[in-house]
N, C-alpha and C positions, 0 to 999 in steps of 0.2 A: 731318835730316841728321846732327843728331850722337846720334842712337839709333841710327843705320846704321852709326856708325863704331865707335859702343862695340861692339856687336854683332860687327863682321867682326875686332875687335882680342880679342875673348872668342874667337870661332873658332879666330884664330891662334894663339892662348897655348894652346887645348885642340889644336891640331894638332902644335902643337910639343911636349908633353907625352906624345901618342898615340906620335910616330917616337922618344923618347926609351923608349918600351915602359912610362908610367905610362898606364892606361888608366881606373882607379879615376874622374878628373877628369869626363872624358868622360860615365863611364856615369853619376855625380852629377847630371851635366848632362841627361841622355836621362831621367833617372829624374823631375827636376823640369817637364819640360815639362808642358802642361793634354794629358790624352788624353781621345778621345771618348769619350761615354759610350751604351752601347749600349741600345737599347728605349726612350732619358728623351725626352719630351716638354717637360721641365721642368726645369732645374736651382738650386734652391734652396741658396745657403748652402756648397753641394758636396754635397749630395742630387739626389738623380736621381729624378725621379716621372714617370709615365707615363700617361695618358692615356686614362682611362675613359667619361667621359663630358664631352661637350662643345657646348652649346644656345644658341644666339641667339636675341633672341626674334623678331626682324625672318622669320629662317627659318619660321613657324607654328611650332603648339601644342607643347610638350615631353608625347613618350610619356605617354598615363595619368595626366596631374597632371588636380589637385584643391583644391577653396580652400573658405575659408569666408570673411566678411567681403567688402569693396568692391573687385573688382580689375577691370581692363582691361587693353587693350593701345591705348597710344597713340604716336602716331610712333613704331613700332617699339619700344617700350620696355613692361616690362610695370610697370604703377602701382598701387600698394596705397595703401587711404586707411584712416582710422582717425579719428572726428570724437568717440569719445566713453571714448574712455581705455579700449577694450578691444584685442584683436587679429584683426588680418586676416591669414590662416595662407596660402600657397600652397607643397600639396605637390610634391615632385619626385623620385617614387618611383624608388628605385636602392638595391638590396640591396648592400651593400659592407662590407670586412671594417674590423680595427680601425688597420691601417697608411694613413692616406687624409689627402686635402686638397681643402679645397671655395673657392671661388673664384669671384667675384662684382664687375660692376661697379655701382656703387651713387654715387645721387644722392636725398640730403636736399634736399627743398624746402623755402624759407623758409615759415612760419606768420603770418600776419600778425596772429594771436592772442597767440602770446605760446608757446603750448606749446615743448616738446622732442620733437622728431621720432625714433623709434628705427627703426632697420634692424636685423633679425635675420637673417643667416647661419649654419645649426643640420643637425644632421644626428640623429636619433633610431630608435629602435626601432620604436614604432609607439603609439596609442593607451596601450597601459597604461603608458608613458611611465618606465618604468625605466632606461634609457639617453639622455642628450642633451647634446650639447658643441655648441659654436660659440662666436661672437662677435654682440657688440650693439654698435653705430656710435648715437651721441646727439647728432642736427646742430646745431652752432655750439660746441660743448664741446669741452673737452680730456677725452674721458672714453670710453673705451671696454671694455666689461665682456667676461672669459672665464670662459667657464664648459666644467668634462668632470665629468657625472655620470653613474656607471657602479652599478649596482644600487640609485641612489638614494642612495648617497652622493655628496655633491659634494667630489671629490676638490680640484677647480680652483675658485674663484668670488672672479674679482679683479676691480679697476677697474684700468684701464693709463692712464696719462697720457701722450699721445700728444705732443710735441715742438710740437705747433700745434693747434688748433680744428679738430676734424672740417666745416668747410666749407659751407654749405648752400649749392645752386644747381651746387653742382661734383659733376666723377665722381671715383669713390673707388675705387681696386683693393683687394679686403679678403679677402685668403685666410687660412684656418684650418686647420690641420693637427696632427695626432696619428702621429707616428713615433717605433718602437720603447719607446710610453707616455710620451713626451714630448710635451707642449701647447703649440704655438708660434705665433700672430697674427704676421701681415704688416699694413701699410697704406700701398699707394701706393708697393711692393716696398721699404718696410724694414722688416725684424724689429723688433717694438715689445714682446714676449712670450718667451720662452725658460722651461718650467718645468725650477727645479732638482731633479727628482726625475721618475721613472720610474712611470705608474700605471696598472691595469688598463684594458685595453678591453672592451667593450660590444658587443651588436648592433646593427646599422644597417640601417632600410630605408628611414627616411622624410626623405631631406634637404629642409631647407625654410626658404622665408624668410617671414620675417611683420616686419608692420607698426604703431606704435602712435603713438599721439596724434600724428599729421600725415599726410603724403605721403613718398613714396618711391618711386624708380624704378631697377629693375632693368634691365639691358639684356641678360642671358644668367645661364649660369651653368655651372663645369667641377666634375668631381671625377678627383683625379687619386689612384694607387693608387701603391705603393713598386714601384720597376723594379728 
């Protein structure tokens, strides 16, 4: 009730200002409202990204992917295992340019071992492996690693200290993105990442998550391009 009244009393002051012929007020007013944004899928931050590709895994197989190491699909979710400190890769082939954002639901399972479970969220070139940026998720840790390496230099390769422990047994929203050479991580829709500096991009064909010393369960995965 009383943001109804501020509201209709803001009106008034700008209508009385309008029949006095100051119009300045008004158009201040029309200029700040939020306007839609056309083609977004996605609005980030006050970025607009749009929507390229988009895979459940409950829906079957995503197009042409490919794996190496222990994967399944179980209750609708696809699960990567990893029992001896090496990697379990699954590709998700999608040729895309250097403006893009990859997006992923993701659950660390507890280890009753003892290890650190990593989830990898990654997008690269292809085997001769000259280009590859993403994020790596470390379950029960405040600890998650950025990397954007673009002819094999790593321009990015941080550790981010995330606000809370990445979680094991829970889902985790963890999108990565590179606009206008800017490297910026989300977790669970907050910015945790922002680079102060602008860096080259790379080719893309091979987005892809992999798994290491534990379990891991994916449940889809997006890539969204600049609208």
């Amino acid at each position: 009730m009383r943001k109804t009244l501020i509201t209709v009393a803001i009106l008034l002051v700008l209508a009385i200002l309008v029949l006095r012929g100051d119009r300045a007020p008004l158009e201040r007013f029309y200029r700040s409202l939020p306007r839609p944004l056309p083609n977004a899928d996605l609005v980030l931050d006050g970025v607009a990204w749009r929507q390229a590709v988009a895979w459940e895994v409950r829906e079957g197989p995503y197009p042409g992917a490919w794996s190496w190491g222990d994967w399944r699909v179980v209750d609708g979710v696809l699960e990567g295992r990893d029992d001896d400190g090496d990697f379990a890769v699954y590709i998700l082939p999608f040729e895309h340019g250097g403006d893009f954002l990859l997006e992923t639901r993701v659950r660390i399972l507890a280890d009753s071992s003892g290890r650190v479970a990593e989830a990898h969220l990654l997008t690269r070139d292809g085997r001769e492996l000259r280009h590859e940026s993403g994020a790596v998720l470390f379950g029960g840790q405040r600890r998650i690693s950025v990397r954007h390496m673009v002819d094999r230099v790593d321009y990015v390769l941080r550790v981010i200290k995330p606000s809370r422990p990445v979680s094991e047994g829970e889902w985790h929203l963890l999108r990565f993105a590179v606009r206008g050479g800017r490297v910026q991580v989300w977790l669970d829709g907050t910015r945790i990442f922002r680079s102060d500096k602008r860096y080259p991009a790379g080719t893309y064909r091979e987005p892809h998550f992999a798994v290491r010393n534990g379990v891991v369960q994916f449940s889809g995965f997006k890539i969204l391009v600049a609208s």
